[in-house]
C-alpha positions, 0 to 999 in steps of 0.5 A: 735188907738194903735199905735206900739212903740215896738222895735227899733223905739224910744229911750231915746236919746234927738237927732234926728235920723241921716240917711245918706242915700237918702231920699228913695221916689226918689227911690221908685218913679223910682221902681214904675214907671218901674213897673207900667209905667202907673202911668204915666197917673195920673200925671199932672193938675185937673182943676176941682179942681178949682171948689173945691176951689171956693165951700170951700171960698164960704163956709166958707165966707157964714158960717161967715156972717151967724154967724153975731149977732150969740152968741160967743159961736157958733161962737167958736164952728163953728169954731172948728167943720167946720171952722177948717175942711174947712180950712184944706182943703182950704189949701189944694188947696194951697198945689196942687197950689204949686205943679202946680196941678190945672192949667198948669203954674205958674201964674193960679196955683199962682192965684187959690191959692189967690183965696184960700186964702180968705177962711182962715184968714192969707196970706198962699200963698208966704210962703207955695209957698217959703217953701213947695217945698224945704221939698220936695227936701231936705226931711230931712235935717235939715236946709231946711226941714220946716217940723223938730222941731227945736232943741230949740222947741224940747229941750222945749216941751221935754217929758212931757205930759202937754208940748205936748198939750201946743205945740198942742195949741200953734202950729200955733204960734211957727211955723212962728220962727220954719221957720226963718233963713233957708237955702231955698233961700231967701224970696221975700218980694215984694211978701210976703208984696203984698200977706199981703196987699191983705189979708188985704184989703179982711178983709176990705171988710169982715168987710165992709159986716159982721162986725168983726164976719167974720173975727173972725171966719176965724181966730179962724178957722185958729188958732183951725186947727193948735190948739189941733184939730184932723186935726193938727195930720197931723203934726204928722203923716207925717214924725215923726218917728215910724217904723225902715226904713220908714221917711213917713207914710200914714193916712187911715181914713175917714178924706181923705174925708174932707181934699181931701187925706191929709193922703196920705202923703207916695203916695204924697213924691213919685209922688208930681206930682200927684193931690189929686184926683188920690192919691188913684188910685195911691195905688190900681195901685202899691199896693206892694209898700204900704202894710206892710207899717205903716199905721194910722186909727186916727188921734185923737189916734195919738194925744192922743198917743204921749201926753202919751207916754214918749218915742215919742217926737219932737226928733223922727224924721229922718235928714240928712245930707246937700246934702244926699237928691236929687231934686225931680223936674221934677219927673214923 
């Protein structure tokens, strides 16, 4: 995939690329919904998202005790080619749980998504619960936006090809201190330490079963899916910047059919109270809003794109500043 970096959209500069207008998806939000007030009807909870859920844990429990007494090197392999994938999707459905799109009420929603979280190896819930609604609300800003490198990150990897991978590979490790020390409340660590205790106990039991074949696999899966995998992209493609004007950007290939609409990251920032399931629909009814804008067909071009190219980099990503971006709550 060739991915257009012609013009204006990247420079040299090793500093963010500063806004100090409103994050434009309330905006467009409110244009889409007086022109098209049946979007309206998209909104709200899928339940059968639940049965979703429960056939990705029950997968990727079957897959790791069948690897019981399996070579290392199937295990491995297992792992990056379907364990990474289902895991994507699994927290995926964390995601929509945190958006309250399975359920109607906190609680069941905080339920489906421990449920989830037995189909990957770390305990995702109450960090993604605590930090992925105030990327919504605070799209840009640096001290709250989860989804920025941090300043040191992106003074570290630069622009050097070989760096690039490096932080691919090293991923799902220099995230966790990306997140430390920012400005989006604090932590309730009664619930992050139940939420490690519970995982905990399910590696146990895990173990108890299937020796530590299972767990592995979980954890490998984890790791390769925020490694250099094609599926870590997304982290790319969702907010880094491409094209004067647009902060967002939609992927539309055929992953959405493995990651349960994913790439619709544009259609998502603007109706977060959408449910994956309906994305789509949401795109075919107010088309005029997402045509002409910057589309990506692959996630793997994406990848290779931003290794090679001196002139993307971590800095390429629009901020603001604190209070120039307002609460998407209660949007529909």
């Amino acid at each position: 995939m060739k991915v257009d970096l012609s013009g204006d959209a990247l420079s040299a500069e090793d500093a963010f690329i500063s806004a100090d207008s409103a994050e434009p998806h309330i905006s467009r939000a409110r244009a889409i919904l007086r022109s098209h007030p049946e979007v309206r009807d998209l909104t709200g909870p899928a339940p059968s998202t639940f049965l979703v859920l429960l056939a990705l844990v029950g997968a990727q429990i079957a897959i790791g005790l069948w690897l019981r007494d399996r070579p290392l090197w199937m295990l491995a392999l297992a792992a990056y080619t379907v364990g990474a994938v289902i895991n994507c999707g699994v927290l995926n459905m964390i995601h929509e749980a945190s958006h309250g799109l399975i359920f109607r009420g906190r609680r069941w929603n905080r339920l489906a998504a421990y449920i989830a979280n037995l189909g990957t190896f770390w305990p995702s819930v109450e960090a993604f619960f605590h930090y992925h609604l105030p990327h919504h609300r605070y799209l840009g800003e640096y001290e709250r936006d989860t989804t920025i490198a941090r300043r040191w990150e992106a003074r570290m990897i630069g622009r050097s090809g070989l760096r690039k991978v490096l932080w691919f590979v090293f991923f799902a490790v220099i995230y966790p201190f990306r997140v430390r020390g920012m400005n989006v409340g604090r932590v309730d660590n009664r619930r992050i330490v139940f939420n490690f205790v519970l995982q905990i106990a399910w590696w146990a039991v895990l173990y108890r079963v299937g020796g530590w074949y299972p767990i592995a696999y979980l954890a490998l899966s984890f790791y390769f899916h925020f490694g250099l995998h094609p599926l870590n992209a997304i982290a790319l493609q969702e907010h880094v910047f491409v094209h004067a004007g647009e902060e967002s950007y939609s992927y539309y290939g055929v992953g959405n059919w493995i990651t349960f609409n994913a790439g619709y990251h544009v259609e998502h920032h603007d109706m977060p109270s959408i449910p994956w399931s309906r994305l789509q629909r949401l795109r075919r009814l107010a088309p005029e809003f997402y045509e002409g804008r910057h589309p990506y067909s692959s996630w793997t071009g994406l990848i290779v794109t931003f290794v090679r190219d001196r002139r993307w980099s971590l800095w390429a990503r629009t901020t603001r500043p604190p209070g120039r971006s307002l609460s998407t709550a209660g949007r529909t």
